[in-house]
Every structure is written in C-alpha cells, then in structure tokens.
C-alpha positions in Angstrom: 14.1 87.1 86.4 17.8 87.8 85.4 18.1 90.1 82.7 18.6 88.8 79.4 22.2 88.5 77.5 20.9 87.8 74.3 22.4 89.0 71.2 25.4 90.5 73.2 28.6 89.8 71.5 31.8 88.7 73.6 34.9 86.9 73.4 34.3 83.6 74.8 36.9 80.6 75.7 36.3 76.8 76.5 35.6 76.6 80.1 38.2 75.5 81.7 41.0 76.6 79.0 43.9 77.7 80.7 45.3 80.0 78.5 42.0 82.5 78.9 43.0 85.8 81.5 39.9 86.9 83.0 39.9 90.2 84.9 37.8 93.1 85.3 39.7 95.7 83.6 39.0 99.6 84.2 39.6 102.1 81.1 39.5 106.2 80.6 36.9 107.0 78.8 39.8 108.2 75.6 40.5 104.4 75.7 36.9 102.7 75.8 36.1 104.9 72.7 39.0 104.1 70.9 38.9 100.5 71.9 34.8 100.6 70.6 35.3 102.6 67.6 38.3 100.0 66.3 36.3 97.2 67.2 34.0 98.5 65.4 35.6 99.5 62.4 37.1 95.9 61.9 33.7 94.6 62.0 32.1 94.8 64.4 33.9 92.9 67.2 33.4 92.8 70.1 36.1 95.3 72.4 37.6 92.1 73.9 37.6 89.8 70.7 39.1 93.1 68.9 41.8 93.6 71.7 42.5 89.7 71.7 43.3 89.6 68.1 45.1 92.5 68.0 47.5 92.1 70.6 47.9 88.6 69.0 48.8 89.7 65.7 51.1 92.5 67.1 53.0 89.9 68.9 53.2 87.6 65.8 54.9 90.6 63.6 57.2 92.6 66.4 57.5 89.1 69.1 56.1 90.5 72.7 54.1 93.8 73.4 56.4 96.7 73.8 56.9 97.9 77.5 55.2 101.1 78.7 58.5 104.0 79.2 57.7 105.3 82.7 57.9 108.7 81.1 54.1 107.9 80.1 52.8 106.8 83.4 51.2 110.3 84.8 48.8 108.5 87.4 49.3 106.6 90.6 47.6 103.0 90.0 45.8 100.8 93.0 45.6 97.5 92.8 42.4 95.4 94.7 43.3 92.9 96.5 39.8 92.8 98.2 38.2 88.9 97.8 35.6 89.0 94.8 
C-alpha cells in the first residue's frame, strides 16, 4: 500500500489548467531553508504556494522578475533532457 499524503500541504491547480508549470526543481540547501522558513513565517504555506504568491505579487508591484546579472552565476548548470 502507497504511503499516505494526508495532511501534506501543497499548491494545487485544476487539472488540466494551462497556466500551472510543473517541474522538479533542485535547491541549495541556503535556498530550501530560506524558502521553508518564509513560507513559514507567512503562515504556514506551503514552499510552493509561498513562492507562487510571491513571485505574483512581485510582478504586480515592479512588472516581470528581475533578470539574474551573470556576475552572480558561480556554477556550471545541466539541464536533463533524459525522458521522465
């Protein structure tokens, strides 16, 4: 028997809604906490409710997500392109 996923929290969309991204997403460790501990803090979210309304809101006030200066990007990234 499958373990059960009661009383987990999550962001959940429609099925089906087009607008909902689904990936599996890797973090450091620095950025899972932070992530958790703001979630947290604003009540208990959930880490992707929390990072869904967040970005939302920063869009609404400053209009698109800033981009990332290359200056900031110390690691070499690999995407998978391997077939779930």
């Amino acid at each position: 028997m499958a373990g059960s996923n009661a009383g987990k929290k999550r962001n959940v969309f429609a099925r089906g809604d087009e607008t909902a991204w689904h990936s599996e997403l890797t973090f450091s460790g620095f950025i899972r906490d932070q992530v958790n501990a703001a979630a947290e803090e604003s009540g208990n979210y959930s880490p992707a409710l929390y990072l869904e309304l967040f970005i939302r809101d920063y869009v609404a006030e400053h209009g698109a997500l800033p981009p990332v200066p290359a200056s900031l990007i110390t690691t070499t990234e690999v995407s998978s392109t391997a077939a779930a």
